[in-house]
Backbone as CSV, one residue per row, in Angstrom:
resi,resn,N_x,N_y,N_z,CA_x,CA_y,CA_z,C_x,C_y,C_z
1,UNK,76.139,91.894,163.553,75.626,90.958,162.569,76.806,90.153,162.037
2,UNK,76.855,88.912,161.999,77.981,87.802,161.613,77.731,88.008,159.899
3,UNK,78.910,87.477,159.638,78.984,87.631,158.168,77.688,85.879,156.843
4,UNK,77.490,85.553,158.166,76.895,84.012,157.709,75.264,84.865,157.841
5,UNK,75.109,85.823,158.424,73.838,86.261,159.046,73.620,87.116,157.372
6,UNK,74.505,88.132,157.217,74.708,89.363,156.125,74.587,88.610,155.029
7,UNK,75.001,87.354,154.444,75.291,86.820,153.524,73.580,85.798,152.987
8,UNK,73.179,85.809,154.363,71.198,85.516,154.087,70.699,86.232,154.371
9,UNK,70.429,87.087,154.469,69.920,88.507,154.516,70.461,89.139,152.838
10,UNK,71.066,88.988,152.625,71.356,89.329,150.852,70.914,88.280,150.116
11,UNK,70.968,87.028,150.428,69.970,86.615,149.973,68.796,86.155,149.511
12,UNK,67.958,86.658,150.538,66.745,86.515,150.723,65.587,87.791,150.222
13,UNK,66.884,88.558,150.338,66.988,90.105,149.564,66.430,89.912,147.937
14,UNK,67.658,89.570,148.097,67.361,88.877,146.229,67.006,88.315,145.484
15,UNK,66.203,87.434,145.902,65.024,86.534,145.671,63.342,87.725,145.965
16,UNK,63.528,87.759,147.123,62.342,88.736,146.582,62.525,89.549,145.565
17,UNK,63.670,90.849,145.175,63.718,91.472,144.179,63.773,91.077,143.026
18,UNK,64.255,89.495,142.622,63.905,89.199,141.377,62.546,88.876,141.288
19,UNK,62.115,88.165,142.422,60.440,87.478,142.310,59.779,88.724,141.808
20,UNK,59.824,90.029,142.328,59.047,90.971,142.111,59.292,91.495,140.451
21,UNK,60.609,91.216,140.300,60.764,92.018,138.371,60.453,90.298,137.728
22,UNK,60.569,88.989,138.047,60.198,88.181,137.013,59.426,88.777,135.773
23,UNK,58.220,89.302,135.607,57.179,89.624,134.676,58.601,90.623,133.647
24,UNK,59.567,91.176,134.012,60.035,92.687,132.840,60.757,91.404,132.093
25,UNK,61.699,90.034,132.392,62.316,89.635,131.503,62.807,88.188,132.286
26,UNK,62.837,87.382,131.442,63.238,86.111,131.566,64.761,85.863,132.434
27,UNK,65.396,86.589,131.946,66.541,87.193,132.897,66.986,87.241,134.590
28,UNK,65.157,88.102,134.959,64.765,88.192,135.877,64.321,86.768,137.127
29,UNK,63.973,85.086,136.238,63.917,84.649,136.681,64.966,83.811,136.950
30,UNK,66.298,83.786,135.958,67.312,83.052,136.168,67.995,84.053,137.463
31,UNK,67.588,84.614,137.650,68.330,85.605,138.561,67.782,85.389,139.820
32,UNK,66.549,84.841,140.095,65.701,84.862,140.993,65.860,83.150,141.655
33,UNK,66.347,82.196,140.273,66.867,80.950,140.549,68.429,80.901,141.216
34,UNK,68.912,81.855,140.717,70.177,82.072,141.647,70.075,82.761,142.973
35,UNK,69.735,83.167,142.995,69.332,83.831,144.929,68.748,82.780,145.356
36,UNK,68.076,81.981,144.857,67.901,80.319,145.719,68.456,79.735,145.607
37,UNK,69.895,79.820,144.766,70.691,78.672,145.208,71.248,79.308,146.777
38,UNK,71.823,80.699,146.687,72.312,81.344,147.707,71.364,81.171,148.893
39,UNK,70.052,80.931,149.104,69.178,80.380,149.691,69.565,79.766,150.771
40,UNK,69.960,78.767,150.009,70.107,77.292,150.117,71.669,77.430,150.171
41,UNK,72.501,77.757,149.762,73.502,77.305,150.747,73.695,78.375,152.081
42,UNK,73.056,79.433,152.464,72.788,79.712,153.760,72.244,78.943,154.446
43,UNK,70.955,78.422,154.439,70.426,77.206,154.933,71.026,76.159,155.820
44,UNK,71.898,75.736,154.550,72.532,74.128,154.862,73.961,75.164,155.530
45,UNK,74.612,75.940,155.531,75.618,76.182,156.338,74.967,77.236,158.206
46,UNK,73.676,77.146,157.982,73.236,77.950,159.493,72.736,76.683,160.102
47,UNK,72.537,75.738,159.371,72.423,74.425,159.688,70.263,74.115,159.932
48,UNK,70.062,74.789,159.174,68.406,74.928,158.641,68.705,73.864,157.295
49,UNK,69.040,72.627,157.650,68.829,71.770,156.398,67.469,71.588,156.218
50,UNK,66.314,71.602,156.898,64.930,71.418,155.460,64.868,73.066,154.751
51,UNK,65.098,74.078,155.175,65.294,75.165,154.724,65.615,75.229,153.150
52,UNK,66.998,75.010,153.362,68.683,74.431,152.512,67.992,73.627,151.231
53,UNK,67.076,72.381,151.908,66.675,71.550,150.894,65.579,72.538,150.054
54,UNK,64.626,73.147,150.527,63.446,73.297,149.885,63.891,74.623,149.439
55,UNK,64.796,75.240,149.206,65.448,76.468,148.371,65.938,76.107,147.477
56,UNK,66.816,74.692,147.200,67.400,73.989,145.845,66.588,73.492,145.306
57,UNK,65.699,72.818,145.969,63.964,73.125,145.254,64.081,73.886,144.238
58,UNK,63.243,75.245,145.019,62.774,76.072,144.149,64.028,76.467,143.221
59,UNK,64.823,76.629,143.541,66.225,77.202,142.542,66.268,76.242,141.243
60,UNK,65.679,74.341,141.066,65.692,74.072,140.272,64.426,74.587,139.559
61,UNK,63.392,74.512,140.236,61.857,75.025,139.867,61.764,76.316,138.763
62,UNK,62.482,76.989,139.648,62.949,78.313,139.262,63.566,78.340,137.411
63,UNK,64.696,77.687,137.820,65.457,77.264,136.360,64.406,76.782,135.235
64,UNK,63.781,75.721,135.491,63.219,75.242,134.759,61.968,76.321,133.847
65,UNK,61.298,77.425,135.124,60.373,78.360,134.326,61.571,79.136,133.712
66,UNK,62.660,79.696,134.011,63.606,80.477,133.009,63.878,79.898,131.926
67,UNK,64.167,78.139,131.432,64.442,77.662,130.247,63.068,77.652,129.602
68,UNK,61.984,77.337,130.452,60.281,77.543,129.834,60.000,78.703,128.671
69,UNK,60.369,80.212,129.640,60.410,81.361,129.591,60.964,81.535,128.082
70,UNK,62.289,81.299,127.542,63.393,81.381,126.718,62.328,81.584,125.304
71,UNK,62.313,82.800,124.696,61.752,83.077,123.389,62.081,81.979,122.230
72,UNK,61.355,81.604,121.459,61.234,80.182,120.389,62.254,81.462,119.370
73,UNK,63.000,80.360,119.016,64.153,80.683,117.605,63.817,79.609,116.716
C-alpha cells in the first residue's frame, strides 16, 4: 500500500467516523469537515479532480452546519 493510498484510506476513515458521532456534539461535525478537506486533497493529488472538487464541497457544507450547530450566547 503507497503512502498516497494510506493517507485516503484515513481519510475516508474519518469522515465516516465523524459522520456517524455528528448527533453527540458540534465538535463532531467540524471534525467531519476536516476529513473532507483531507478528502479532497487526496483526490486532487491521486489526480480524481471531480472527486477533490466535490469533497471541498462538502468540507465547506460541512463547516457551515458546524457554525449553524454553535450554541446561542
Amino acid at each position: 500500500m503507497s503512502a498516497l493510498t494510506a493517507f485516503g484510506l484515513f481519510a475516508v476513515t474519518a469522515m465516516l467516523v465523524f459522520y456517524a458521532l455528528e448527533k453527540r456534539s458540534p465538535w463532531f461535525i467540524f471534525s467531519f469537515a476536516l476529513a473532507c478537506m483531507l478528502a479532497s486533497v487526496y483526490g486532487f493529488l491521486q489526480g480524481a479532480w471531480p472527486f477533490g472538487a466535490v469533497e471541498a464541497v462538502w468540507s465547506v457544507v460541512a463547516l457551515r452546519r458546524w457554525w449553524l450547530a454553535q450554541p446561542e450566547k
